[in-house]
Backbone as numpy.savetxt, mean C-alpha at the origin, in Angstrom:
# Nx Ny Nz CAx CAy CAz Cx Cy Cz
6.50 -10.98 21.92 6.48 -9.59 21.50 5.97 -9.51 20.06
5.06 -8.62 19.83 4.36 -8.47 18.51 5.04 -7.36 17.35
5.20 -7.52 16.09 6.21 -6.95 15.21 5.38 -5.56 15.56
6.31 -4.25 14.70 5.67 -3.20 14.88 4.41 -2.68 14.12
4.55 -3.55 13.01 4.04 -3.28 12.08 2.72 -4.16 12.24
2.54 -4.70 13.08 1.06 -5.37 13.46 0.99 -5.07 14.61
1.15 -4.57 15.40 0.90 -3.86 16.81 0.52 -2.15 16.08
0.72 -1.75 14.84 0.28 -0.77 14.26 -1.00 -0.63 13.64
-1.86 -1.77 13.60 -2.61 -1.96 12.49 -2.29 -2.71 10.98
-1.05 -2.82 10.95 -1.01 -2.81 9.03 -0.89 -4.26 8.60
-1.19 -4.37 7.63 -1.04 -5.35 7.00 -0.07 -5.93 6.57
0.33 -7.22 6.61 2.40 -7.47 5.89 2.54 -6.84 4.56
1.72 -6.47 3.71 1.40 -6.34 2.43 1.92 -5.29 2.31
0.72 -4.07 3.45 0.92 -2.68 3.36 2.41 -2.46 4.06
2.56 -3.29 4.80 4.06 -2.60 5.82 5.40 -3.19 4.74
4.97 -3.99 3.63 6.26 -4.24 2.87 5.82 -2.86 1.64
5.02 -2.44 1.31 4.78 -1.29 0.20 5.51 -0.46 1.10
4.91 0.08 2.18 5.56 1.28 2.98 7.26 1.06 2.78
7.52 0.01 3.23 8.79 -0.14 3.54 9.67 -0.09 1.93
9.58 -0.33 0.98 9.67 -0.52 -0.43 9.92 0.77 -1.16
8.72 2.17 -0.28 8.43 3.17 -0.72 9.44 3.99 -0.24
9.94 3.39 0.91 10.77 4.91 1.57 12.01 4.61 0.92
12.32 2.84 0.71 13.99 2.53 0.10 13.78 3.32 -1.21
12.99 3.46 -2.09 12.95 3.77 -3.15 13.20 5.31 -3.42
12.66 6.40 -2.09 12.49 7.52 -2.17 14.31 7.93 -1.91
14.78 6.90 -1.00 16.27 7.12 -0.47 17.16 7.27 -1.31
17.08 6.60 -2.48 18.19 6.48 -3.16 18.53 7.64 -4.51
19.50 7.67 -4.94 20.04 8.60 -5.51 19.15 9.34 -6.91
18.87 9.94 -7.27 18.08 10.39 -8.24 17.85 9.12 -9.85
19.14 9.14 -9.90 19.13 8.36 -11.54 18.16 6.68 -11.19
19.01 6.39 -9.86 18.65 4.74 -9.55 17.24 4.39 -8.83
16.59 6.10 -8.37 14.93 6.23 -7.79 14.68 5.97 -8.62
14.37 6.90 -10.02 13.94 6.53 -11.28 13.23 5.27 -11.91
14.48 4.68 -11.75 14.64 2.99 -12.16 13.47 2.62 -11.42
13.76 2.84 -10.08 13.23 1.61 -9.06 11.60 1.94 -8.42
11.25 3.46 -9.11 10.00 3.66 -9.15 9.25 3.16 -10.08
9.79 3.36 -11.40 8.97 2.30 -12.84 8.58 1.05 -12.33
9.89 0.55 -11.89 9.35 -1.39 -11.44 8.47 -1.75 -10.17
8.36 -0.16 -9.52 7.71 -0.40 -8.05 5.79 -0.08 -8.44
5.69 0.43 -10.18 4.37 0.83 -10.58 3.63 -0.49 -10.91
2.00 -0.44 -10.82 1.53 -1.93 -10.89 0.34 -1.06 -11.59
-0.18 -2.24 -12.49 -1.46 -2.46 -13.06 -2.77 -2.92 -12.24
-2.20 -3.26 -10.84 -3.08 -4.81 -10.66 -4.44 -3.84 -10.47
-5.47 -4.62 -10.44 -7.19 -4.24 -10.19 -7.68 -5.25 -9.56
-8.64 -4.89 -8.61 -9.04 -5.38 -7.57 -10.95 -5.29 -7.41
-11.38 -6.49 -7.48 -12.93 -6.12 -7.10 -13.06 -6.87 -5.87
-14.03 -6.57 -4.92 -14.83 -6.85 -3.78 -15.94 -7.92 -3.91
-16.05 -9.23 -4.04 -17.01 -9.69 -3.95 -17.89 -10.10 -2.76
-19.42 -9.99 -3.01 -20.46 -10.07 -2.14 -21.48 -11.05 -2.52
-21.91 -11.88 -1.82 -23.11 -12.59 -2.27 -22.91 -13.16 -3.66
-21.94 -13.52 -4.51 -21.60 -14.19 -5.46 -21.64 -13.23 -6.75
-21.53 -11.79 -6.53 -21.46 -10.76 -7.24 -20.74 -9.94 -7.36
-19.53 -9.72 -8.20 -18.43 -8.48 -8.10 -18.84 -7.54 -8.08
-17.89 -6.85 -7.44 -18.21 -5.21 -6.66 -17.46 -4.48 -8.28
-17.34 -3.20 -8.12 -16.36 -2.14 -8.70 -15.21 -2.69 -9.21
-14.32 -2.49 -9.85 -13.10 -2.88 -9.91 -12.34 -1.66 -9.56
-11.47 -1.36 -8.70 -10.91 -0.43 -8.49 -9.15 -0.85 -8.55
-8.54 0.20 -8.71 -6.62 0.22 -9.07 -6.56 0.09 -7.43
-5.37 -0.93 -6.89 -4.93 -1.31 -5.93 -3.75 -0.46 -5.33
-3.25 0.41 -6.23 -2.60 1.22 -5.34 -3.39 2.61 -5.10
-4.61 2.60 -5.88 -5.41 3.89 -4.85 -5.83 3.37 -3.96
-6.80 1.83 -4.06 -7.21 1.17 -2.73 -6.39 1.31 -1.39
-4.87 1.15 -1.95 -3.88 1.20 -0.93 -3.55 2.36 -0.56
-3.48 3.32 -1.02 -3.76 5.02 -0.10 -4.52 5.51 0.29
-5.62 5.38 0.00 -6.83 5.49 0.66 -7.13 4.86 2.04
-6.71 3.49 1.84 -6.63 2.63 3.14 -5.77 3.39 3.98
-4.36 3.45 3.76 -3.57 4.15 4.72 -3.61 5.43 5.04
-4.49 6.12 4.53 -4.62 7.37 4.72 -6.11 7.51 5.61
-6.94 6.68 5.69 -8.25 6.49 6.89 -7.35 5.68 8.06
-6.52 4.75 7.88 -5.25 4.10 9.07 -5.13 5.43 9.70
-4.41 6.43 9.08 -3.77 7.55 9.56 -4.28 8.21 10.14
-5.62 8.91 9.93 -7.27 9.67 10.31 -7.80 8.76 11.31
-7.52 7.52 11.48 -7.85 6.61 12.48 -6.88 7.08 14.32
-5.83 7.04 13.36 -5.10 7.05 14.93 -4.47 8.19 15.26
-4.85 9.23 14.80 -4.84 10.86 15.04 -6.03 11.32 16.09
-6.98 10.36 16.09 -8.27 10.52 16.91 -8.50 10.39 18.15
Protein backbone atom coordinates (compact mmCIF):
# COMPACT_ATOMS: atom_id res chain seq x y z
CA UNK A 1 0.00 0.00 0.00
CA UNK A 2 1.40 3.40 -1.07
CA UNK A 3 1.54 6.44 1.65
CA UNK A 4 -1.05 9.13 0.90
CA UNK A 5 1.04 11.55 0.34
CA UNK A 6 2.74 9.84 -2.73
CA UNK A 7 -0.28 8.29 -4.16
CA UNK A 8 -1.08 12.26 -4.15
CA UNK A 9 1.65 13.48 -6.14
CA UNK A 10 3.80 15.22 -3.39
CA UNK A 11 6.93 15.18 -2.49
CA UNK A 12 8.23 13.98 1.30
CA UNK A 13 9.57 17.51 1.44
CA UNK A 14 6.33 19.17 0.34
CA UNK A 15 4.01 16.70 2.43
CA UNK A 16 6.32 17.44 5.65
CA UNK A 17 5.93 21.60 4.90
CA UNK A 18 2.15 20.92 4.44
CA UNK A 19 2.04 18.93 7.40
CA UNK A 20 4.31 21.50 9.61
CA UNK A 21 1.95 24.27 8.21
CA UNK A 22 -1.35 23.12 9.46
CA UNK A 23 0.42 22.07 13.20
CA UNK A 24 1.57 25.51 13.22
CA UNK A 25 -1.77 27.19 12.10
CA UNK A 26 -3.47 24.85 15.10
CA UNK A 27 -2.01 26.08 17.87
CA UNK A 28 -2.87 28.77 20.20
CA UNK A 29 -2.18 32.36 19.13
CA UNK A 30 0.95 33.37 21.43
CA UNK A 31 2.79 29.73 20.64
CA UNK A 32 1.69 30.11 16.42
CA UNK A 33 3.69 33.15 16.65
CA UNK A 34 6.75 31.48 17.93
CA UNK A 35 6.48 28.58 15.69
CA UNK A 36 5.84 30.60 12.50
CA UNK A 37 9.26 32.77 12.92
CA UNK A 38 11.25 29.34 13.15
CA UNK A 39 9.03 27.75 10.37
CA UNK A 40 10.43 31.13 7.99
CA UNK A 41 13.55 30.27 5.69
CA UNK A 42 16.02 32.21 3.69
CA UNK A 43 16.96 29.30 1.57
CA UNK A 44 17.41 30.17 -2.49
CA UNK A 45 17.35 27.88 -5.00
CA UNK A 46 18.77 27.90 -8.74
CA UNK A 47 18.00 25.35 -11.59
CA UNK A 48 20.93 24.19 -13.30
CA UNK A 49 21.18 23.31 -17.11
CA UNK A 50 23.95 22.42 -19.32
CA UNK A 51 26.57 23.52 -16.66
CA UNK A 52 24.85 26.96 -16.24
CA UNK A 53 22.70 28.36 -13.32
CA UNK A 54 19.28 29.26 -13.91
CA UNK A 55 17.51 32.31 -11.77
CA UNK A 56 17.86 32.07 -8.24
CA UNK A 57 14.53 32.05 -6.90
CA UNK A 58 13.15 31.97 -2.74
CA UNK A 59 12.10 28.29 -2.09
CA UNK A 60 9.15 28.91 -0.35
CA UNK A 61 7.59 30.80 -3.39
CA UNK A 62 9.02 27.90 -5.55
CA UNK A 63 7.05 25.84 -3.06
CA UNK A 64 3.58 27.56 -3.57
CA UNK A 65 3.65 27.93 -6.75
CA UNK A 66 4.44 24.24 -7.15
CA UNK A 67 1.51 23.33 -4.96
CA UNK A 68 -0.71 25.56 -6.24
CA UNK A 69 -0.22 24.15 -10.30
CA UNK A 70 -0.42 20.38 -8.01
CA UNK A 71 -3.80 21.83 -7.11
CA UNK A 72 -4.88 23.32 -10.84
CA UNK A 73 -3.55 19.91 -11.84
CA UNK A 74 -6.04 17.74 -10.14
CA UNK A 75 -9.15 19.97 -10.29
CA UNK A 76 -8.97 19.08 -14.10
Amino acid sequence: MAFAWKASGLTYNRYLAVAARVVRRSLKEDKRLQAERRGESEIRIAKWQNGKQGENKNLDEVNMSAMAEHAGQQSQ
